[in-house]
C-alpha positions in Angstrom: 20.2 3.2 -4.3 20.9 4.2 -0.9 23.2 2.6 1.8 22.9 1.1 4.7 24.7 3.3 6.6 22.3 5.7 5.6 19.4 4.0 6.7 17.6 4.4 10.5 15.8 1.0 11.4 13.9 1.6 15.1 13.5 -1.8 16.8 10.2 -2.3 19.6 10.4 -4.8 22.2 9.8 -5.5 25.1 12.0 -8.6 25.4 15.3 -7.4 25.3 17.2 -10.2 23.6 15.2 -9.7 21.2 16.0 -6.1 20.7 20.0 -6.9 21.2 19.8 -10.0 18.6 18.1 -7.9 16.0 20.2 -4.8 16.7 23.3 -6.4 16.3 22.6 -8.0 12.9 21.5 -4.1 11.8 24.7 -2.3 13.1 27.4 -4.9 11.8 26.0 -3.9 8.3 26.1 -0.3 8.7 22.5 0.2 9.8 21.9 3.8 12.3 20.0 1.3 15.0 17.4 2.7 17.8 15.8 0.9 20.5 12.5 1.2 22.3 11.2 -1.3 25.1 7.4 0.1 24.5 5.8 1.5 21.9 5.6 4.8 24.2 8.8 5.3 24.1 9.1 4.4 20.4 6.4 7.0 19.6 8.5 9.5 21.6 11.6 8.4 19.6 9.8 8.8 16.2 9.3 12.1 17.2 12.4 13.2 17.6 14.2 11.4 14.5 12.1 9.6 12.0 13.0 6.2 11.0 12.8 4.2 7.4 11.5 1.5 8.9 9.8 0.3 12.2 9.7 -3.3 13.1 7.6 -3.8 16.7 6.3 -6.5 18.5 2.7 -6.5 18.8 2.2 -7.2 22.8 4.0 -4.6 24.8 3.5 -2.3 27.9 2.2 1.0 27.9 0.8 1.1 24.2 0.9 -2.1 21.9 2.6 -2.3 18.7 -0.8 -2.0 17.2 -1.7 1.3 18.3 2.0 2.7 17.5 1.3 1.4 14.2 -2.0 3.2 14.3 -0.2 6.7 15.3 2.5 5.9 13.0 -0.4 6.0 10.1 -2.6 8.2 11.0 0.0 10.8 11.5 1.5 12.9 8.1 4.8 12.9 9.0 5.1 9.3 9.5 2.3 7.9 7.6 5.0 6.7 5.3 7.1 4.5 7.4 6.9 0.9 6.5 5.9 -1.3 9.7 6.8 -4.5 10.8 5.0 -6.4 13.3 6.7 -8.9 15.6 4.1 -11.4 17.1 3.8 -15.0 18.7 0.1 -15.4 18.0 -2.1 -14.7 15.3 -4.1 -11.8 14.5 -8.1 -11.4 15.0 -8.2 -9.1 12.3 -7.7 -9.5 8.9 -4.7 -9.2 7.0 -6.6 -6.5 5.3 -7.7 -4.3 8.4 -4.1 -5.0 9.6 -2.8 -3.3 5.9 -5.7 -0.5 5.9 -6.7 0.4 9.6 -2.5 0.6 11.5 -0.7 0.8 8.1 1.3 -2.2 9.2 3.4 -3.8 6.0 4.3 -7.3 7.2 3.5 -9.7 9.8 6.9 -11.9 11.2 5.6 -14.8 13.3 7.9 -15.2 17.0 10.4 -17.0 17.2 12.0 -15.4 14.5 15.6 -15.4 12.6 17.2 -12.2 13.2 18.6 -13.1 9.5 15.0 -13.4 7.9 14.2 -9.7 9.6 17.3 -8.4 7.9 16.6 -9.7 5.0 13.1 -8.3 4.6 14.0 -4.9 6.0 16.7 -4.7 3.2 13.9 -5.5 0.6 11.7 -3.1 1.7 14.4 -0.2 1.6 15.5 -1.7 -2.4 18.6 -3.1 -1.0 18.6 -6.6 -1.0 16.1 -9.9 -2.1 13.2 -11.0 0.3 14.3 -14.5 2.2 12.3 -17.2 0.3 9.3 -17.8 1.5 9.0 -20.9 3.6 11.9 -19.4 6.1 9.1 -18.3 9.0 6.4 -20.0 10.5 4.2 -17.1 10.0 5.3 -13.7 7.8 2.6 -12.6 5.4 3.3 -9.3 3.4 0.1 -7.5 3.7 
């Protein structure tokens, strides 16, 4: 099992407190942390140093989370990357286009814990038990 320390977690938001809240909670536990404020600039990132795991908010300027999910999947070299999608609103599409059409791993319903996050990205890199399930108002493995 792999440590934290060894792990890159890149974090896509426009909202910036968002960003700092959730990178905090990754750094303090050893966590290599990278931050984007549009998926444009989190593509470009990927490029340069793929992550284990992207966590994005839907809604953002310049390309939405939903179409840097979509080049994260459609793409071999990061087709791999689990995604997580930040969003304040529900989906149109269905849990299952979300899962087969943008490759996207889990929804995580704003406003969010940065604790719950944490907790999921350490279960989806092995390294820690899922928060139970009632702690968000909307996160749905898909």
């Amino acid at each position: 099992m792999m440590q934290a320390a060894s792990k890159r977690i890149l974090l896509c938001d426009d909202e910036v407190h968002i960003l700092r809240a959730a990178e905090f909670k990754f750094k303090r536990a050893g966590y290599d942390v990278t931050c984007a404020c549009d998926g444009e600039e989190a593509w470009d990132l990927i490029q340069k140093q793929v992550p284990d795991v992207v966590v994005t908010d839907c809604q953002m300027p310049r390309l939405s989370g939903l179409s840097l999910a979509e080049r994260i999947k459609n793409n071999p070299g990061t087709a791999h990357i689990p995604v997580i999608m930040l969003t304040g609103k529900g989906f149109e599409l269905s849990p299952h286009d979300l899962k087969e059409n943008y490759g996207i791993y889990m929804l995580l319903g704003k406003p969010f814990s940065p604790r719950e996050l944490f907790q999921h990205v350490e279960a989806i890199l092995g390294l820690g038990e899922p928060p139970p399930s009632h702690a968000s108002n909307l996160t749905q493995v898909l």
